[in-house]
Structures are given as C-alpha cells and as structure tokens.
C-alpha positions in Angstrom: -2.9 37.0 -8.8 -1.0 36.3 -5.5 -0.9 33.3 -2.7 -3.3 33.2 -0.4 -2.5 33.2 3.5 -2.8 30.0 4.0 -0.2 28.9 1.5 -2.8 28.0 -1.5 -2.7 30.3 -4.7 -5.5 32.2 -5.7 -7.5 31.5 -8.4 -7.7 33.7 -11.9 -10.5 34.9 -13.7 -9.5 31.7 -16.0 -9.9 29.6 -12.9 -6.4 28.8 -12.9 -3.9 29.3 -10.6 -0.9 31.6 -11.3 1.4 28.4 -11.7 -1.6 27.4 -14.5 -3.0 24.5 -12.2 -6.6 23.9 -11.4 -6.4 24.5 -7.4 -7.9 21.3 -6.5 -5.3 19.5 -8.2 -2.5 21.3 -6.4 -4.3 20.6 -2.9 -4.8 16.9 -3.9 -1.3 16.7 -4.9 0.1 18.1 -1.5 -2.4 15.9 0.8 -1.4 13.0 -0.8 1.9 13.4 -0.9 1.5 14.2 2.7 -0.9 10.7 3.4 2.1 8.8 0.9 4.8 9.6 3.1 2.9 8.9 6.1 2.1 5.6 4.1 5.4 4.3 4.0 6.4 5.4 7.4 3.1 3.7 8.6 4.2 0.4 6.0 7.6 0.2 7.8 5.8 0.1 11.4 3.8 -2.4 10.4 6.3 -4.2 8.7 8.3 -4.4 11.9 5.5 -5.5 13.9 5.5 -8.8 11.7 9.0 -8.9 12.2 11.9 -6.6 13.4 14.2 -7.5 10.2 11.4 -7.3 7.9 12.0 -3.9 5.2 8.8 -1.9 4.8 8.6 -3.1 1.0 7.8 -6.5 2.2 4.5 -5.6 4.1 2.8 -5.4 0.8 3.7 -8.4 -0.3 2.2 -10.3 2.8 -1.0 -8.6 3.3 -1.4 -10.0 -1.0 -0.7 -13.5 -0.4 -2.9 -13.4 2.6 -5.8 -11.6 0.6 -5.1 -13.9 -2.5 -3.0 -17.1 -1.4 -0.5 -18.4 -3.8 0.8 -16.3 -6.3 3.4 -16.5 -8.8 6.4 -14.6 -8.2 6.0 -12.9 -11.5 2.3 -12.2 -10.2 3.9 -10.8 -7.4 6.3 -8.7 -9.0 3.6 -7.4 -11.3 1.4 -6.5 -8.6 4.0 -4.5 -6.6 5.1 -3.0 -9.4 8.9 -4.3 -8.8 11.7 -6.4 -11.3 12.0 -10.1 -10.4 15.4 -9.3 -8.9 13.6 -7.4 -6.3 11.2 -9.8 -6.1 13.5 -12.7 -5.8 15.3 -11.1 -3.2 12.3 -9.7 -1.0 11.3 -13.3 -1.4 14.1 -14.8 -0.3 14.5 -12.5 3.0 10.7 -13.1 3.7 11.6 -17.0 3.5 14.6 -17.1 5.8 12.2 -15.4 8.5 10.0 -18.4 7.8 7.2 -16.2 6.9 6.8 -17.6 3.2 7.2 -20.9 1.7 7.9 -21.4 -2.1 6.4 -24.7 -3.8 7.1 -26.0 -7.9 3.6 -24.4 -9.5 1.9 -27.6 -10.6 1.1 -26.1 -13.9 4.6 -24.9 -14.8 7.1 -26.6 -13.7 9.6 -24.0 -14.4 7.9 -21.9 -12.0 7.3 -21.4 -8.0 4.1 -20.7 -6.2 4.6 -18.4 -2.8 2.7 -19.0 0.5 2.2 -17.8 3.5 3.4 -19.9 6.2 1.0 -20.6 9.6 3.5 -18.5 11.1 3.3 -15.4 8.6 -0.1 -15.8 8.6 -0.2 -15.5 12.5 1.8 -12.9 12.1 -0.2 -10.8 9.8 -3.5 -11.4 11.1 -2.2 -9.9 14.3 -1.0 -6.9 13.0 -4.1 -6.3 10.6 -6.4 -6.5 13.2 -4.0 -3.8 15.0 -4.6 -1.3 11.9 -8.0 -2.3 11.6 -8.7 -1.0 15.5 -6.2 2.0 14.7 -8.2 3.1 11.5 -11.5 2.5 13.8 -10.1 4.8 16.3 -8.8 7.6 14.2 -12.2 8.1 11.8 -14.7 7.2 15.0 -16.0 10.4 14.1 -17.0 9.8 10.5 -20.1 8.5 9.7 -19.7 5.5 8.1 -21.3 6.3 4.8 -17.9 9.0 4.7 -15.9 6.0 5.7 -17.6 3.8 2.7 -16.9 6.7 0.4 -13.5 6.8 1.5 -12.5 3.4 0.7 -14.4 3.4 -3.0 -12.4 6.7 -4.1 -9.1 5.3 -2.7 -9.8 1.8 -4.7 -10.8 4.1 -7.4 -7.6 5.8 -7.1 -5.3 2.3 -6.7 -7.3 1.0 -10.3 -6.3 3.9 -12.1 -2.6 3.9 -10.6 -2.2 -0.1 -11.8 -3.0 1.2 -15.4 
C-alpha cells in the first residue's frame, strides 16, 4: 500500500487505508478541518463587522439571541459550549459595546435574562444579510436541492456535535 499522488492513501484489499482509516473518514477529517479554520477566520470577520472590539467568540452568541431572544446566561453558556466565567465575561464586553442588555429573569430572581439591544440587533441584521448575499454568491452554481442538502447534513452534523 502506498499514498496516492494526490496526497490521499490508497486503499487495501481490507478497504482500509495503510494508517487503518476508512478513506472517507480521513478526507472528511481534512475538509473540515480546512472549512473550521476558515470558520473562525470567517467568525472573527464578521464579528468585527458588528463591532471592531468585538472577539470572534462573541459572534455566536449574537446571531443566538437574535434567532432565540432572551436566554439565560447559563443557556448561553450551555449552548456555546463555554464556563460561566467565559460567559460572564463575553457578556460583560458585549454589554459595554451596548450590544446586549441584561434584565432580573422574572421566574428566578437569582438569575439574569440577556437581550439584544435595537442597536445589536441593527447591527446583526446588517451583517447577516452580508453573509446571506456572500453564501448566495459563492454556491450560485449549485442547484438549490445541493444547497438544501447542504444545510440538512451540516444541522445533522451540529446535532450530533451538541451530544
């Protein structure tokens, strides 16, 4: 057994590679480490487009409370997949921009609901509709059933990841 030209090992009679890994495995593990670090270079961008002092980290956290309104810190957190500290602190930065707003959760009164503010939902509205025309622009060529099946394996892929 021996690597191919183009960089991918050669499959076995066992349908193995020689490192013992089914090659679709290995070619899904390099394209998405590939599409992850564009991700968060892509994440930071946007991120800056809401706000120059705003760390990548924090995009998430807006395009959630648009999507699902107010949330619990903790929900937050959770969500992310961060510690409170982190939370608390993104929080905290997100705030002094004036992008979120924290109110006393009505039910617990021990704990805080987040909000986005008119102005971080401006914000984020803008630069949705900005990746929305970019994503539109870079798969024009796909028909849209490809583009449909697309976005159910990649939410089939972020259900299995929150497990």
């Amino acid at each position: 057994m021996h690597e191919g030209g183009n960089g991918d090992e050669v499959r076995g009679s066992s349908g193995l590679t020689s490192s013992g890994a089914d090659p679709e495995y290995l070619s899904l593990e390099r394209e998405l480490t590939i599409l992850f670090r564009r991700s968060r270079a892509n994440q930071g961008e946007m991120a800056r487009e809401v706000h120059p002092d705003l760390e990548s980290a924090a995009y998430g956290l807006l395009i959630r409370l648009d999507e699902c309104g107010r949330q619990r810190a903790t929900e937050l957190a959770a969500y992310i997949g961060v510690g409170k500290a982190t939370m608390s602190r993104q929080l905290r930065a997100l705030e002094e921009l004036g992008l979120v707003a924290r109110e006393p959760d009505p039910a617990d009164g021990r704990a805080w609901l987040v909000h986005l503010t008119e102005e971080g939902h401006r914000r984020v509205t803008k630069v949705r509709e900005a990746r929305r025309a970019r994503y539109v622009s870079q798969l024009s060529h796909w028909d849209h059933r490809e583009v449909a099946e697309l976005a159910r394996l990649v939410a089939q892929l972020n259900r299995g990841m929150e497990k």
